[in-house]
C-alpha positions as CSV (number, residue, x, y, z in Angstrom):
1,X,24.1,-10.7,-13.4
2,X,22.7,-7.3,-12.1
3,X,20.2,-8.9,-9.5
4,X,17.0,-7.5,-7.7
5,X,18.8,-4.9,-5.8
6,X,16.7,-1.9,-5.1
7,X,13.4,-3.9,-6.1
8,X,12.0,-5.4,-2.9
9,X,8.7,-5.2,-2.2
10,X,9.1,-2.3,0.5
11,X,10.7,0.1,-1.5
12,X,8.1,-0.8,-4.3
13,X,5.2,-0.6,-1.9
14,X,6.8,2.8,-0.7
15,X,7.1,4.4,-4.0
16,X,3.5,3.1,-4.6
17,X,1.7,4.8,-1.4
18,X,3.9,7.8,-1.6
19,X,2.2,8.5,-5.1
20,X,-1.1,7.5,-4.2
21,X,-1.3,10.2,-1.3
22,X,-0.7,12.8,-3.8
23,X,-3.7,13.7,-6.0
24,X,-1.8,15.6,-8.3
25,X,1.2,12.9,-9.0
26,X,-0.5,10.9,-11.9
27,X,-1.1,14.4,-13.7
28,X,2.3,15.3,-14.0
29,X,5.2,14.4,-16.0
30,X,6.8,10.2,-15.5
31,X,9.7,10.9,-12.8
32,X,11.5,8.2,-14.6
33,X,12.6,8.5,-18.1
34,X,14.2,4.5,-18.5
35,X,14.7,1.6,-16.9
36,X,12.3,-0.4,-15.0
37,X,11.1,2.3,-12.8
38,X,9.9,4.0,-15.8
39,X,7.2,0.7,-16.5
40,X,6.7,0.3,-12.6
41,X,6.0,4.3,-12.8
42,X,3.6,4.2,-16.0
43,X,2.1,0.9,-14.4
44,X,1.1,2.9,-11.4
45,X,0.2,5.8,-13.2
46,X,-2.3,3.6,-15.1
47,X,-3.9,2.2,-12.0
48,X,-4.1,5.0,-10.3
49,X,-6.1,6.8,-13.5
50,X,-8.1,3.5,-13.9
51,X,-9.2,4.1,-10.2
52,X,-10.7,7.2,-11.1
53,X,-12.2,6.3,-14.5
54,X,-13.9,3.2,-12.8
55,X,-15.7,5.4,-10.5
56,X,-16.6,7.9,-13.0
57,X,-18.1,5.1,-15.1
58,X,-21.0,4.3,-12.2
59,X,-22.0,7.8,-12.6
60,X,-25.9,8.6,-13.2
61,X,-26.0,12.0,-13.1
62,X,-24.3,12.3,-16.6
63,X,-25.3,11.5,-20.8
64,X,-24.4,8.1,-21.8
65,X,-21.9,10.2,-24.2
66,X,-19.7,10.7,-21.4
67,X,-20.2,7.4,-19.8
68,X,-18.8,5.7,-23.1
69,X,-16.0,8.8,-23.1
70,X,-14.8,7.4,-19.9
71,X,-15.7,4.1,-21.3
72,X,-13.1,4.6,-23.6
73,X,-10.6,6.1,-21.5
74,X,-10.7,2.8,-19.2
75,X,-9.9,1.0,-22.5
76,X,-6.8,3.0,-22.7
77,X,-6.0,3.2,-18.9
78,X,-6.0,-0.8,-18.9
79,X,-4.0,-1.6,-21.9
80,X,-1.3,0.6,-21.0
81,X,-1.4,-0.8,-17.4
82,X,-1.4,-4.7,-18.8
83,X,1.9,-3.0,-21.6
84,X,3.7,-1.9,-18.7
85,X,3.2,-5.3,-16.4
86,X,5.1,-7.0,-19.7
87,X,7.9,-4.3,-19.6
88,X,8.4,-4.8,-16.2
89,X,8.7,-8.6,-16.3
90,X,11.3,-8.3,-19.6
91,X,13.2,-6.2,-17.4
92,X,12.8,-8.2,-13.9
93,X,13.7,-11.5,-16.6
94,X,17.1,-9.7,-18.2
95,X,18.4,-8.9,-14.8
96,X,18.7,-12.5,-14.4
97,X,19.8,-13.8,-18.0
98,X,22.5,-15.7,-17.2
99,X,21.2,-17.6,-14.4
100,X,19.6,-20.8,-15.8
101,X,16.9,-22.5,-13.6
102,X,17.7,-25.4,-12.4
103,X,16.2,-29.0,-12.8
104,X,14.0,-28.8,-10.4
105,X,13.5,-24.9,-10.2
106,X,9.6,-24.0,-8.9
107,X,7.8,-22.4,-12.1
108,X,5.8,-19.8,-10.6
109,X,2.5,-19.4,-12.7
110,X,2.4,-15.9,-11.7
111,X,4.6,-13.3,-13.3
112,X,6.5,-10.8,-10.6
113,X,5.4,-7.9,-13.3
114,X,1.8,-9.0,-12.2
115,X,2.2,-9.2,-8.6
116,X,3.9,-5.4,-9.0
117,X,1.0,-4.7,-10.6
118,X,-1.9,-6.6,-7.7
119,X,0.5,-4.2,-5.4
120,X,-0.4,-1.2,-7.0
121,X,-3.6,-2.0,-6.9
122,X,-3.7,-2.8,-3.2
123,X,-2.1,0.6,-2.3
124,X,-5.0,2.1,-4.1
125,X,-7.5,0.1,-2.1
126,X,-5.4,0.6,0.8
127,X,-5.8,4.8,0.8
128,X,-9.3,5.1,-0.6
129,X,-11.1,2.7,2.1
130,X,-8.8,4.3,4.5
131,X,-10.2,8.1,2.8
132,X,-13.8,6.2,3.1
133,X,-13.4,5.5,6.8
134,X,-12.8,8.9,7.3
135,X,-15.6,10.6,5.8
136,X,-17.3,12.9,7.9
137,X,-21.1,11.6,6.9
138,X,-19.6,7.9,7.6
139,X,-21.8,6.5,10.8
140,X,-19.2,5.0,13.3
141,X,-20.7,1.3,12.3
142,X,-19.4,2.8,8.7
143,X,-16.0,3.6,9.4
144,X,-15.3,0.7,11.8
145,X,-16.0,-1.4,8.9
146,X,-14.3,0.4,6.8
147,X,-10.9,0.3,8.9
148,X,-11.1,-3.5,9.0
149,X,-11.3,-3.6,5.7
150,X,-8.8,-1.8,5.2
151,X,-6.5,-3.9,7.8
152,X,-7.9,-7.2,5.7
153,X,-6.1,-5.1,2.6
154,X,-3.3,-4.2,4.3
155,X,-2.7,-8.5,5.3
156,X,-2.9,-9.4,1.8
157,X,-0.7,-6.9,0.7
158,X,1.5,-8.2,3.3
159,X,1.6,-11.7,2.1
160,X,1.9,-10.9,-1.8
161,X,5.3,-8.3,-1.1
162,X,6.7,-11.9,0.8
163,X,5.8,-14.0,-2.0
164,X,7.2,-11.3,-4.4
165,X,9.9,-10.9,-2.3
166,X,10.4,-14.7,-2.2
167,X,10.1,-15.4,-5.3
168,X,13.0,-13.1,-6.5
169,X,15.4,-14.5,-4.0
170,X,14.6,-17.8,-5.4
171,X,14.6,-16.8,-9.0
172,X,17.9,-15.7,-8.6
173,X,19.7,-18.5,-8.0
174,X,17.5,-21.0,-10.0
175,X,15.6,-22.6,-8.0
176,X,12.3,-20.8,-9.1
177,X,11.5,-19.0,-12.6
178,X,8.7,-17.1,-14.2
179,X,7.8,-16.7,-17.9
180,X,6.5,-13.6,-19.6
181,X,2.9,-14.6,-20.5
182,X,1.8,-11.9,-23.6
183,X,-1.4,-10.7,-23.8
184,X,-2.2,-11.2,-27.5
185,X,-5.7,-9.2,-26.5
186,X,-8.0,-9.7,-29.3
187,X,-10.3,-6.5,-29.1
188,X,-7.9,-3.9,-29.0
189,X,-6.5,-4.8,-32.5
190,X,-8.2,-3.9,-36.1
191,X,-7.5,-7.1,-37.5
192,X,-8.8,-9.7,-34.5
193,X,-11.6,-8.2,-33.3
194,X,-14.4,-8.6,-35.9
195,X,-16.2,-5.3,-35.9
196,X,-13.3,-3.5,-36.3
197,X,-12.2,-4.9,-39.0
198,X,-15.5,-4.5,-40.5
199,X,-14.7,-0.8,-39.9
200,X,-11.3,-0.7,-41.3
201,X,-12.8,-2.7,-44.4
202,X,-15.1,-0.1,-45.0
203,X,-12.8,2.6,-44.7
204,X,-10.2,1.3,-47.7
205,X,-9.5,3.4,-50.6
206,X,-7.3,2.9,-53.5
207,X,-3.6,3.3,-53.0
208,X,-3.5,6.3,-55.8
209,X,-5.8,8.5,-53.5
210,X,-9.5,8.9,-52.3
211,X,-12.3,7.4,-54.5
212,X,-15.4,8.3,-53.0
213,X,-17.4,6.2,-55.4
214,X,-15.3,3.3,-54.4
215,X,-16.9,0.2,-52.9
216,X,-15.5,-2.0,-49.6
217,X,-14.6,-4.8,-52.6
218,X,-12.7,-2.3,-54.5
């Protein structure tokens, strides 16, 4: 058994806040090339661009061509970020292969992969309520608001890294489990979501090369 070691919620957290306080980070190239840092990484990476994207979506003061660009890119942003949350729970589950749950081991209908992910999200909120309070146009009715929001974030993020926390400690000695729950999203594939199928359809050609006189029924 390799264990948890290394993956507590602290040093998770750490590596999460660390990242957010640099603007440039999600820009540059992943700092891990393997392993389950590498999915925590690109997990973060995603929420951090989704962040970004989200905001640039309630723009007004652009065409609706660049609204459904960004549109688009939040499409991308979010199914890499849900990917990555079922990397990191194959990898948080292999760790502990060989330890079979016991009898009357808690299931845990959340994944740890997902609460990884709420964290990531929380550090986000975290630092841009805490960048809000600090405006210099923010009235001080405004920012004292804004700080206790940001100390309401800062108490659920404390409680999730304990459950996460818990949860492993448990998990590794059977007496609580997780499953990896898949996706199986529907829209992003040709073949499930209707109208893209329609669209595939009507792009077939022939298998000996391109007919342009060729109908969608052959």
């Amino acid at each position: 058994m390799i264990g948890f070691s290394g993956l507590d919620a602290a040093t998770i957290v750490a590596f999460h806040d660390a990242r957010v306080r640099d603007p440039a980070w999600s820009a540059r190239a992943p700092e891990h090339q393997g392993g389950i840092w590498a999915v925590i990484e690109a997990n973060h990476r995603s929420n951090v661009l989704l962040w970004d994207a989200e905001d640039q979506a309630r723009r007004t003061d652009v065409t609706d061509s660049t609204i459904a660009a960004v549109k688009r890119a939040i499409d991308r942003h979010n199914q890499r970020r849900n990917d990555a949350v079922e990397s990191i729970d194959e990898a948080l589950l292999a760790r502990i292969a060989d330890v079979p749950p016991r009898a009357d081991a808690w299931h845990h209908s959340e994944t740890a992969g997902a609460m990884i992910d709420r964290l990531s999200i929380l550090s986000l909120k975290i630092h841009h309520m805490g960048l809000a309070a600090a405006r210099p146009d923010a009235r001080a009715q405004d920012r004292a608001e804004r700080l206790a929001r940001a100390a309401t974030l800062a108490r659920q993020r404390e409680d999730l890294a304990r459950c996460y926390d818990t949860l492993l400690a448990r998990a590794e000695t059977g007496e609580a489990f997780w499953r990896i729950y898949r996706q199986h999203k529907m829209y992003n594939d040709p073949a499930l979501n209707p109208y893209l199928s329609r669209e595939t359809i009507g792009r077939v050609v022939p298998s000996n090369g391109p007919n342009p006189a060729a109908t969608a029924d052959g």
